[in-house]
Each structure stands twice: as structure tokens, then as C-alpha cells.
C-alpha positions as CSV (number, residue, x, y, z in Angstrom):
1,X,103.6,108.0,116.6
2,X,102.3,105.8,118.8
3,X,101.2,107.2,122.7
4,X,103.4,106.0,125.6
5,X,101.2,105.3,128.7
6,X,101.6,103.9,132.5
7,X,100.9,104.5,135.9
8,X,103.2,105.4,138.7
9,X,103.0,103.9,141.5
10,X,105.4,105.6,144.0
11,X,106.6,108.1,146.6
12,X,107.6,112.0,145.6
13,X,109.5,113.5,148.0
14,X,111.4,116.3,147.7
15,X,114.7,117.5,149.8
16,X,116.7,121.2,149.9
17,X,120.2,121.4,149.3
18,X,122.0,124.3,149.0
19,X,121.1,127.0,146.1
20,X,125.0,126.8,144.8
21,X,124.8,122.3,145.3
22,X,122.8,122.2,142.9
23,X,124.0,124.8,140.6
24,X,126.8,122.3,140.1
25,X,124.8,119.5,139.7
26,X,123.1,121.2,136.8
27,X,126.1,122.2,135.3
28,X,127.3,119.0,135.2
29,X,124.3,117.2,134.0
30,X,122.6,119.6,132.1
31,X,125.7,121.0,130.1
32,X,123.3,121.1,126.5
33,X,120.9,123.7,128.1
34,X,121.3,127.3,129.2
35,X,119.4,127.8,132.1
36,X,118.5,129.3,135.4
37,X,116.8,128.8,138.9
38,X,113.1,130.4,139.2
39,X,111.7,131.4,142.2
40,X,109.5,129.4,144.3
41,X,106.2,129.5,144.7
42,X,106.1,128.7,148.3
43,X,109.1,129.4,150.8
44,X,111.8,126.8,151.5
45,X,112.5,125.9,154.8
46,X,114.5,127.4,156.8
47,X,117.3,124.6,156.8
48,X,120.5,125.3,158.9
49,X,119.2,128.5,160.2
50,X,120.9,130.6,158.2
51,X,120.4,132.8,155.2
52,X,122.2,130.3,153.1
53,X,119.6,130.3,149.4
54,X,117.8,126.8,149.4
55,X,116.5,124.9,146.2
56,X,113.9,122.2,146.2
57,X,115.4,118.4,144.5
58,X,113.1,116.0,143.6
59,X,113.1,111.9,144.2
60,X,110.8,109.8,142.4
61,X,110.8,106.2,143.8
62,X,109.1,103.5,142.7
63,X,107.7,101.5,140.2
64,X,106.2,102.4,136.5
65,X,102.8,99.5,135.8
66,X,101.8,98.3,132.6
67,X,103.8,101.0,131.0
68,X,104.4,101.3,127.6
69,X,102.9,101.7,123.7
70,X,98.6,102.1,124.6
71,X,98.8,100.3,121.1
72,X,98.8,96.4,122.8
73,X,99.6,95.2,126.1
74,X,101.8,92.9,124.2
75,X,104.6,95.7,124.5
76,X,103.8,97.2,128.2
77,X,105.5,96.2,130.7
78,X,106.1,97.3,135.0
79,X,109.7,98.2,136.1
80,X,111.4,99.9,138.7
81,X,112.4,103.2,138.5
82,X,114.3,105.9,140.6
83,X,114.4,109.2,139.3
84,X,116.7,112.4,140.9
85,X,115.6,115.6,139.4
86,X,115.7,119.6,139.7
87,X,112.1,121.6,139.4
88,X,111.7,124.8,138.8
89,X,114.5,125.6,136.2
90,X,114.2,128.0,133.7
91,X,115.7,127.0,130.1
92,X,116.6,128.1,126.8
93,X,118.4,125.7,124.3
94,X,122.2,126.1,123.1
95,X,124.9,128.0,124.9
96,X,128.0,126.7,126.0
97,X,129.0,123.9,128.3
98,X,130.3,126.0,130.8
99,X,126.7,127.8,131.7
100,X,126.8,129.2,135.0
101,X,123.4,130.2,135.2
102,X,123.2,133.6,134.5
103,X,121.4,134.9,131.4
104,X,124.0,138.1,131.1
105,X,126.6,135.6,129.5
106,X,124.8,135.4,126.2
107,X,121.6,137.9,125.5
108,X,120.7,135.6,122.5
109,X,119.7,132.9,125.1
110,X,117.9,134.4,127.7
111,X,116.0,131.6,129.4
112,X,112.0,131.4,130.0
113,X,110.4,132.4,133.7
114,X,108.4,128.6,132.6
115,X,109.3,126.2,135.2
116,X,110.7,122.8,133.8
117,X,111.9,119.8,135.3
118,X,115.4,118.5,134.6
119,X,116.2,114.9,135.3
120,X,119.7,114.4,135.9
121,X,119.7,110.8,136.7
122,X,117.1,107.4,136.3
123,X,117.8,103.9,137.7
124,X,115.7,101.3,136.1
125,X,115.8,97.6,136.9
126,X,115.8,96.5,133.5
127,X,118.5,97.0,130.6
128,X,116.2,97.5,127.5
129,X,114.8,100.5,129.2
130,X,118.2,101.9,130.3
131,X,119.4,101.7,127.0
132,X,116.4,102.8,125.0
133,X,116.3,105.4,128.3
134,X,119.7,107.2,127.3
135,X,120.5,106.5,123.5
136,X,116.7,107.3,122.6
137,X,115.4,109.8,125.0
138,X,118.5,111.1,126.2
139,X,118.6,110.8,130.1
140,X,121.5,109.8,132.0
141,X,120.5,106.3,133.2
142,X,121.6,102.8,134.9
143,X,120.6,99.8,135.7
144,X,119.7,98.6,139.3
145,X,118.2,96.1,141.4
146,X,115.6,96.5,143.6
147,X,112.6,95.4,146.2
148,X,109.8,97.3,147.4
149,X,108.0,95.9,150.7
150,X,104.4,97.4,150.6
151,X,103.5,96.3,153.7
152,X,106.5,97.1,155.4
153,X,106.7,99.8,153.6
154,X,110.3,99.7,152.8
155,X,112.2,100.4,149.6
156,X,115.9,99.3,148.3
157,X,117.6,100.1,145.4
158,X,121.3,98.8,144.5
159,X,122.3,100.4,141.7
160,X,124.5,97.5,139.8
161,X,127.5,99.8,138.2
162,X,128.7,100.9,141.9
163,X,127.1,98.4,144.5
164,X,129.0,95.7,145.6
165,X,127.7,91.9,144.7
166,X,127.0,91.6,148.5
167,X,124.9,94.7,148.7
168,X,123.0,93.2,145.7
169,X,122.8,89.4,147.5
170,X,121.4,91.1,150.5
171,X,119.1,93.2,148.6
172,X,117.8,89.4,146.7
173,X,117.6,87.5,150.1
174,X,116.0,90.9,152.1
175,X,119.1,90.6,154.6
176,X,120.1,93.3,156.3
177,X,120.9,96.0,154.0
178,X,122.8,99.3,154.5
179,X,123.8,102.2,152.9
180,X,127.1,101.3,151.5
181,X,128.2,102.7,148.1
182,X,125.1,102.1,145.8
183,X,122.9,101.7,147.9
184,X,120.0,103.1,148.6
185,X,117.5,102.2,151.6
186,X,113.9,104.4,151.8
187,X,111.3,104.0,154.7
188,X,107.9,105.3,154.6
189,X,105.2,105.6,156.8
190,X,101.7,106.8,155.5
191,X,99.4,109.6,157.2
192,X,96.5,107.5,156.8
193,X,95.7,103.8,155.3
194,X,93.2,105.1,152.6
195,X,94.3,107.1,149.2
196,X,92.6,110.4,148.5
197,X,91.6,111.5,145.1
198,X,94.3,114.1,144.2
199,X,91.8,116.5,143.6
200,X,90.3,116.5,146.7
201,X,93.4,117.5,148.5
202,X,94.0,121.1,148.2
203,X,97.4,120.7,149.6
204,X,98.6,118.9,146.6
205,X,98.4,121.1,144.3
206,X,102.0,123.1,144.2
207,X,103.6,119.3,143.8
208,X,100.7,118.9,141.2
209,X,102.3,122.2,139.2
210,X,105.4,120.6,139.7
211,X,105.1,117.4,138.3
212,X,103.0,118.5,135.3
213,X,105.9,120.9,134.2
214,X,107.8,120.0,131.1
215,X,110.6,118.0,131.3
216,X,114.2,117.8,130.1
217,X,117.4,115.5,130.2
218,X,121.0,116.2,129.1
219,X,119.9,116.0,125.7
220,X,116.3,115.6,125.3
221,X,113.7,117.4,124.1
222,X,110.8,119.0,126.1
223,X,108.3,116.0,127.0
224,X,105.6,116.0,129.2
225,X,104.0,113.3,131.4
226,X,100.0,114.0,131.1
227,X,98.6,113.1,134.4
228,X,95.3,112.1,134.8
229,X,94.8,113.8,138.1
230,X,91.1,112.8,137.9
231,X,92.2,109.7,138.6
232,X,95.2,109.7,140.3
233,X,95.2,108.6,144.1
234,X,97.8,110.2,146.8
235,X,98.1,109.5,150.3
236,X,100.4,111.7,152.5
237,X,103.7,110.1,154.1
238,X,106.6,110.5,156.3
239,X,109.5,109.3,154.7
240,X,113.2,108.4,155.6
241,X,116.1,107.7,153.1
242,X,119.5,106.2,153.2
243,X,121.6,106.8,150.5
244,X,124.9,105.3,149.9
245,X,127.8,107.2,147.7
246,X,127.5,106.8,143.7
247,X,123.9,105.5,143.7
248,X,122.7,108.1,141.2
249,X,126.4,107.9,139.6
250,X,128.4,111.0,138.9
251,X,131.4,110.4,141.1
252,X,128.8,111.4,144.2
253,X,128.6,114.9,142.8
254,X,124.7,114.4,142.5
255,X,122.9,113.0,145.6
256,X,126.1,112.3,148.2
257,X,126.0,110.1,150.9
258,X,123.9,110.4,153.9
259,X,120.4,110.4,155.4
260,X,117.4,112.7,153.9
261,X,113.5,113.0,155.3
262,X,110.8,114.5,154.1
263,X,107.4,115.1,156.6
264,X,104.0,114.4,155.0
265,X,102.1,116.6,152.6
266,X,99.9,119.1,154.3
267,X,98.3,122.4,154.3
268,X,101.1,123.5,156.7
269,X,104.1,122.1,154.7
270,X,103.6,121.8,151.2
271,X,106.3,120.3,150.2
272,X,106.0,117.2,151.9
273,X,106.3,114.3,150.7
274,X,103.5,111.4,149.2
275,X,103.0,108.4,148.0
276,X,101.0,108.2,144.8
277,X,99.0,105.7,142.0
278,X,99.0,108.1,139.1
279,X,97.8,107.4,135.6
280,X,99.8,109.4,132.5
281,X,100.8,109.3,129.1
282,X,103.7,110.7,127.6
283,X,103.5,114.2,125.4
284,X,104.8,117.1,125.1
285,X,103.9,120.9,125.9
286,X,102.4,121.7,122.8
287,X,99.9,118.8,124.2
């Protein structure tokens, strides 16, 4: 079988929600799996104050580049892409669709302490991929316009199923654009104006461990993107979101409305958030 490769070009930024939030959203999305939250390996932050349990939810934003069969360059191609996603889950195949994430239900199952990634939802920007996306690899995907200002450093997404035709006029013309339903509007300002090898920055490497965990959607199987972390740049950045209702679909039970931020990566808070150029190819675990 022929090797899927690319580069991402994008920011990773992860926000807290409520431990029992997203406990729905993986039931929801994720209905093919038994599975269970792990613990993390650095604390969350304190949020609201409170004692309330937090659990890490990962955004990918950005663009894939020349991605695609390292066969020709013929069949490669650069799209955008906006992922929403849950890290450290543990999982064990089967069960029933109404897991509630406690291994006591059904012994035969008992899920692995092996962090995975599950992806519960990918906007792309071009229909081939959405559809080879859900009918072939089996994540929940849509199709979606989008922009991405470098040196503004802004970001818009529209996804096309719930955003109005004016939100996706405005996102076309780079008129002002909110955060109606759809919509989504990110903001990013970099630490510094150089990339540093993502090797040489100790900091990165529990969101390293993260994004090098196996991966699952509602009814894929275990794949892996193989980093080349040799080679992969990252730059630290501040980052501010705006998300409108329905952009990741799921009648807003998945990312709801509202505003999220994310500091910069650093020793002090490692799970801020960066922007990266990062070489892979697609495998799997046994890889």
C-alpha cells in the first residue's frame, strides 16, 4: 500500500473543558469504542477555581502541503484543515453504544492505560477529501471555506453546512467577519519571529507525546501520523479564538459557542499553545 505523506503547517492549541463536557462529547462521537480518560501527565489548570475535574481538547488549525501518495506529486495536493480532538483516551474496541466510560460495565473490554487521540470532528476545504475523509477513513468530516493571513496572523474558517452565505462572502472578500453560527475566527501572535527545531525545545515535548499517540475516529482503525521531529520547526504563540455555534457540527454539543485562548508554550506552561511546520507520513502503531 502506497505511504501517505505531508506537512502541517499550523497552530496546536489545546483548551480545558470540564472532565464530564467531554465525556459527552465522546459518547456521542465515539459510540464504536469503549473507552476511558487517563491521567495527565502534567496538571491542568486550575480553571474556575474550583475542584471541578478538567480534561485537555485539542485544535489543529491549519493547512496540510503537498500532502498525499509519496508515490508522484501528480496525486498530492495542500488543503485546509481544522481538526477538534480528545488526547489522552484510553480504548478498547466493541462495547455498546451507550459507554459511559467506566471499564466495570463489561470486564471483557477493559480499555488500555495507552494514550490515543480521538478525533471527533475535521473541516477540510475541499469535497474529495471530506468524502474519501468519512466513507474511507471513517472520521466525522465537512466541508468549509477558509483564509489564513500569515502576516496578519489571522485564521477563518466557515464551515459551509451551518454558515450563512454572508459569513462565507465576507470570509471571500476578508470583510469583517464574526463569530456567527459556523464561523470560526482564530488570532495568533508568535513568541518570537524565528522557528526552533522541535528538538531543541525541551518544553515541547509532552505536546510531542501527544501528537505522536495513535489515533482513532468514530469508526477507524488505529493510525498514526509519523512525525519527523528532526525536522519539524515550532515557534511558541499566544492565540485567541472565536467560535461561532455548529462549526464543528453536532448540534453545538462539541465545541459551543464562545471565545477560547491558549498562552504560548513554555517551560512554565506546557500546554501552551504553538504554531508548527511538521513533516509526517501516515502509519500505524505497529510502525
Amino acid at each position: 500500500m502506497t505511504t501517505t505523506i505531508g506537512e502541517y503547517r499550523a497552530i496546536w492549541m489545546v483548551v480545558f473543558m470540564e472532565q464530564s463536557r467531554v465525556e459527552d462529547m465522546l459518547r456521542r462521537e465515539m459510540a464504536a469504542w469503549r473507552w476511558r480518560l487517563l491521567p495527565l501527565p502534567h496538571a491542568a489548570p486550575d480553571g474556575d477555581g474550583t475542584s471541578t475535574p478538567l480534561h485537555p481538547v485539542l485544535l489543529e488549525l491549519g493547512r496540510e502541503i503537498d500532502c498525499g501518495p509519496a508515490l508522484s506529486s501528480w496525486l498530492r495536493s495542500s488543503f485546509y484543515e481544522f481538526k477538534l480532538e480528545v488526547p489522552f483516551v484510553g480504548l478498547a474496541l466493541g462495547a455498546a453504544n451507550n459507554n459511559d466510560g467506566d471499564d466495570d460495565d463489561d470486564a471483557g473490554a477493559a480499555t488500555t492505560a495507552i494514550p490515543h487521540v480521538c478525533k471527533l470532528s475535521v473541516l477540510m476545504d475541499t469535497r474529495v477529501n471530506v468524502m474519501a475523509s468519512n466513507y474511507m477513513i471513517g472520521l466525522s468530516s465537512w466541508h468549509c471555506s477558509a483564509t489564513w493571513d500569515t502576516e496578519q496572523h489571522t485564521m477563518r474558517c466557515a464551515n459551509s453546512h451551518t454558515a450563512a452565505a454572508e459569513s462565507r462572502r465576507q470570509l471571500a472578500t476578508k470583510t469583517p467577519f464574526g463569530s456567527e453560527r459556523g464561523e470560526l475566527a482564530v488570532r495568533y501572535t508568535p513568541s518570537t519571529e524565528q522557528y526552533t527545531a522541535a528538538h531543541e525545545l525541551a518544553a515541547f515535548g509532552a505536546l510531542r507525546d501527544m501528537m505522536a499517540s495513535a489515533w482513532v475516529g468514530r469508526s477507524s482503525s488505529r493510525n498514526c501520523h509519523l512525525y519527523d521531529w528532526e525536522r519539524t520547526q515550532v515557534r511558541p504563540c499566544a492565540v485567541a479564538l472565536e467560535c461561532g455555534s455548529d462549526v464543528f457540527m453536532a448540534d453545538d454539543t462539541l465545541l459551543r459557542a464562545g471565545s477560547y485562548a491558549s498562552e504560548p508554550l513554555s517551560d512554565a506552561n506546557p500546554w501552551g499553545a504553538v504554531e508548527v511546520r511538521a513533516p509526517f507520513r501516515l502509519g500505524t502503531p505497529r510502525d
